[in-house]
Phi, psi and omega in degrees: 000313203279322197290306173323291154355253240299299223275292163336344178290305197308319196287322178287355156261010159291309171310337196250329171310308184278000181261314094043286183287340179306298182295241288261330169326280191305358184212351151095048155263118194277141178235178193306203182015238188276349195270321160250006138284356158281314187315302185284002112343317198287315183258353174267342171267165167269355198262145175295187160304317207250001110336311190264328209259343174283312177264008200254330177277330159340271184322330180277329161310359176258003164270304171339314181304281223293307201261337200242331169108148184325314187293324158323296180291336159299301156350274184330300190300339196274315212260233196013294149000262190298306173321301176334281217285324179290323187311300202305306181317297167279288196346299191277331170273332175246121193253087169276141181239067187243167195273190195269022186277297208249000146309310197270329158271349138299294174324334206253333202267350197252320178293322185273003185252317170309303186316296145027273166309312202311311205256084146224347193218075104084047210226178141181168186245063145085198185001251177327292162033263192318314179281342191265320169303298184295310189303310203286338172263358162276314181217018155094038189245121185303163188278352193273337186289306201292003182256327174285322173312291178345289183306352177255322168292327181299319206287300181263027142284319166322329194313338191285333193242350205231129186286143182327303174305324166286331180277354177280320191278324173314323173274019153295296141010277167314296212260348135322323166299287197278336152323302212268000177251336156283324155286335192236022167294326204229150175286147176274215203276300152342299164275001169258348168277316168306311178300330170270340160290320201266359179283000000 
């Protein structure tokens, strides 16, 4: 039961991620880590998304082996995987008409909530990830400092592909993202004192 749980989890947050980059896709907007260096890939290649985000990860699995320990990196490798494979899936099946507003906030919010999920079940979808992870368990550095850095290197390589106005909603995005994983990486204080008392 609990083995059902965890891969049902993966998937479903696999699900709120690809739809999250989907909107954000669909009007040529970027988000963090390895998900927006596939984006800014996206315009300079000829390779889908889900393509660039599969081979852009390859390398991070040998921290992920080496660091996080084997059963982690399977996870990853599985939710890398599935993501790849749902982008081609909404690409060719889901057709969105949205402004870049309410792109850059549902996107940024559905992405930082998948993520979430990922990593409460021992998961992430590869690179930065991998790495916004290993730092907060060696040396307690929140995954929300590593994700915003991350999202200030991403941001400013977009300068190269993105009109000003797309990198403003992009960073909305971005800061929407680093929200929803600082608050709701870890439970807050409140609610683990509630789960103890009633436990």
């Amino acid at each position: 039961m609990k083995l059902t749980h965890q891969w049902l989890s993966i998937l479903e947050g696999c699900m709120l991620v690809a739809l999250g980059l989907h909107l954000l896709n669909s009007v040529g907007l970027l988000i963090s880590g390895t998900a927006g260096i596939g984006m800014i890939l996206l315009k300079l290649t000829s390779l889908t998304f889900g393509q660039l985000f599969f081979v852009l990860n390859i390398p991070f699995y040998i921290l992920a082996w080496r660091a996080l320990g084997k059963e982690f990196a399977l996870r990853t490798f599985v939710a890398v995987s599935l993501l790849s494979l749902l982008s081609e899936i909404f690409r060719h099946y889901i057709q969105i008409d949205i402004h870049p507003i309410a792109s850059a906030i549902l996107g940024g919010m559905l992405v930082g909530f998948g993520l979430i999920i990922l990593f409460r079940h021992n998961a992430s979808l590869g690179g930065l990830n991998i790495l916004a992870i290993y730092l907060e368990r060696r040396f307690n550095i929140h995954a929300s400092k590593t994700t915003l850095v991350a999202d200030l290197a991403v941001l400013a390589a977009a300068l190269l592909v993105l009109d000003a106005w797309s990198l403003l909603y992009s960073l909305l995005a971005f800061l929407l993202l680093s929200s929803v994983v600082g608050r709701y990486h870890r439970p807050p204080k409140w609610a683990q004192t509630s789960e103890t008392k009633h436990a």
